[in-house]
C-alpha positions as CSV (number, residue, x, y, z in Angstrom):
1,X,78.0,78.8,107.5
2,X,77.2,77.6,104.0
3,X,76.2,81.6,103.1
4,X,78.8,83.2,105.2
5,X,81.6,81.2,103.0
6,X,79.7,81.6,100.2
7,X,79.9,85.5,101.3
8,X,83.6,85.3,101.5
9,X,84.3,84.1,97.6
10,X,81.6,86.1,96.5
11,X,83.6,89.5,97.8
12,X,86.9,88.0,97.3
13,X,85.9,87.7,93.5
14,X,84.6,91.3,93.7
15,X,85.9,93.1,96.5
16,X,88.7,92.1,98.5
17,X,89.0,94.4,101.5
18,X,85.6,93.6,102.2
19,X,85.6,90.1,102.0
20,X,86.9,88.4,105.6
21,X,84.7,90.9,107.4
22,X,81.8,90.3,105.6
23,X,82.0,86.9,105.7
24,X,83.4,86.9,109.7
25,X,80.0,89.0,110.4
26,X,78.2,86.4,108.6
27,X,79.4,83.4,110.9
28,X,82.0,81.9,109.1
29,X,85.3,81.1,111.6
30,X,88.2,83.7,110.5
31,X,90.5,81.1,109.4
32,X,88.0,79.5,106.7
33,X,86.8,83.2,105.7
34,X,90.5,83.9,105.0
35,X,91.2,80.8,102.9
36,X,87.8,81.7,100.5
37,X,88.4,85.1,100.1
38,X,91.7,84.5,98.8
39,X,90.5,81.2,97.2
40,X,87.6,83.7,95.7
41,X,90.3,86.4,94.7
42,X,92.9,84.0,93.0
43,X,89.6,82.7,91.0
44,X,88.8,86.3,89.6
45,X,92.3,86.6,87.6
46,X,92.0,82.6,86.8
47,X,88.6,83.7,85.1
48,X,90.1,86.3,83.0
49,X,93.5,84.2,82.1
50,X,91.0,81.7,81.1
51,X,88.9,83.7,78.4
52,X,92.0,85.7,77.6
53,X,92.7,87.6,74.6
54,X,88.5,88.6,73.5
55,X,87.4,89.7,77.1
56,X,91.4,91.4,77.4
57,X,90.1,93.6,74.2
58,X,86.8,94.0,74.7
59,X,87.3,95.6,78.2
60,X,90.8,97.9,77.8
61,X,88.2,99.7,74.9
62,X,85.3,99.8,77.5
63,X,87.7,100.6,80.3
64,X,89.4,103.3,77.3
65,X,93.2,101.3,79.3
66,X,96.3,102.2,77.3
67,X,98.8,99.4,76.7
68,X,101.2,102.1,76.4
69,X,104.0,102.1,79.5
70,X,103.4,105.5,81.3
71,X,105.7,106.5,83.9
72,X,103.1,108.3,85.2
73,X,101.0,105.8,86.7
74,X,102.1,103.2,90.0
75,X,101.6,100.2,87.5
76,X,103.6,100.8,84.9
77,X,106.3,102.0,87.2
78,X,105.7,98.8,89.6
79,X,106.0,96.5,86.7
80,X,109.2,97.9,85.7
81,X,110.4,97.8,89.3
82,X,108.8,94.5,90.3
83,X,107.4,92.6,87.4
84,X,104.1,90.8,87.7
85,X,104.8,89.8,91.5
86,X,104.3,93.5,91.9
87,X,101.0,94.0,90.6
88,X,100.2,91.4,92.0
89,X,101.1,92.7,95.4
90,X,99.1,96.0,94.9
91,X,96.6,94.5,93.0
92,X,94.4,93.4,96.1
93,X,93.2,97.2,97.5
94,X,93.8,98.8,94.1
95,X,92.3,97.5,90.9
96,X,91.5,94.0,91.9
97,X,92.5,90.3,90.2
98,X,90.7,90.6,87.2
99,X,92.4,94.0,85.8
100,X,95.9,93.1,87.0
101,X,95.6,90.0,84.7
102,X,94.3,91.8,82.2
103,X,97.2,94.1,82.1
104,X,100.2,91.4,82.5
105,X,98.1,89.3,79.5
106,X,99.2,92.3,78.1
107,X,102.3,93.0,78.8
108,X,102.6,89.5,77.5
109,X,103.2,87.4,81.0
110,X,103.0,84.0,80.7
111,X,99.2,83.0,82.6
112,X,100.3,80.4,85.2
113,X,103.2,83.4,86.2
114,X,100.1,85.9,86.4
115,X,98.2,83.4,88.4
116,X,100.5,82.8,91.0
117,X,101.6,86.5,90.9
118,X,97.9,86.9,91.6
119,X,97.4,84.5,94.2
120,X,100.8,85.0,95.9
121,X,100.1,88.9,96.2
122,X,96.9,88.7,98.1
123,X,98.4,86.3,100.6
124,X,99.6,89.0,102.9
125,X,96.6,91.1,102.3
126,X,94.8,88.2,103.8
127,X,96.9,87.7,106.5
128,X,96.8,91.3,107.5
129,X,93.3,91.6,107.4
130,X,92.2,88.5,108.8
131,X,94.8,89.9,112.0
132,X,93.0,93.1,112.1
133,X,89.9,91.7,112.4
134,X,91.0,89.2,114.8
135,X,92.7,92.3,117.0
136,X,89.3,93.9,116.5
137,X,87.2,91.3,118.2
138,X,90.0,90.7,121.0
139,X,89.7,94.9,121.6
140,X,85.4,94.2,121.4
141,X,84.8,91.5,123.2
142,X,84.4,92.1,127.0
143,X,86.7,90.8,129.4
């Protein structure tokens, strides 16, 4: 059980989508997956809001980001529309925790807003997954 939650934080730190199956697979009940992936999610933009500004520059110029609003791209035109709640809604199957906060440091959001944008965005991500995986066994398992 000890690896299976370990699992979940693990992928929720790294890779969402994949983290309550994984960590399901692995043993762990479905609720307690769901609560560590999205405890292990929220943690990833905590990290980055925690070293802030040097890791923020070091990777937009390894990741060659713009700070420059571009119409062109969902994120600029989400933040526009929605402000940091709304990355932080798409943030979970798009670019992850830790290069949303990266961009609202930049845009200049406070950190405990981006946080709880963060966290508060993945929460129905979590919840829909963790019910498609619970509709999944219920279709599996034999009657």
């Amino acid at each position: 059980m000890i690896f299976a939650l370990f699992t979940a934080f693990s992928l929720g730190l790294l890779y969402f989508i994949s983290a309550i199956p994984m960590a399901t697979i692995a043993g762990a009940p479905l609720w307690a997956a769901t609560a560590v992936a999205w405890l292990g999610y929220s943690a990833g933009g905590g990290v980055i809001i925690l070293f802030g500004t040097p890791l923020r520059a070091w990777l937009f110029k390894k990741l060659h980001l713009s700070i420059q609003p571009d119409d062109k791209k969902i994120f600029w035109r989400m933040w526009k529309r929605y402000g940091a709640l709304g990355i932080g809604f798409i943030a979970p199957v798009t670019i992850g925790p830790e290069v949303a906060a990266l961009i609202l440091l930049s845009l200049g959001e406070k950190p405990q807003k981006i946080l709880s944008s963060i966290a508060l965005g993945a929460v129905p991500w979590a919840l829909g997954f963790a019910l498609i995986i619970k509709l999944g066994f219920y279709v599996i398992t034999p009657s």
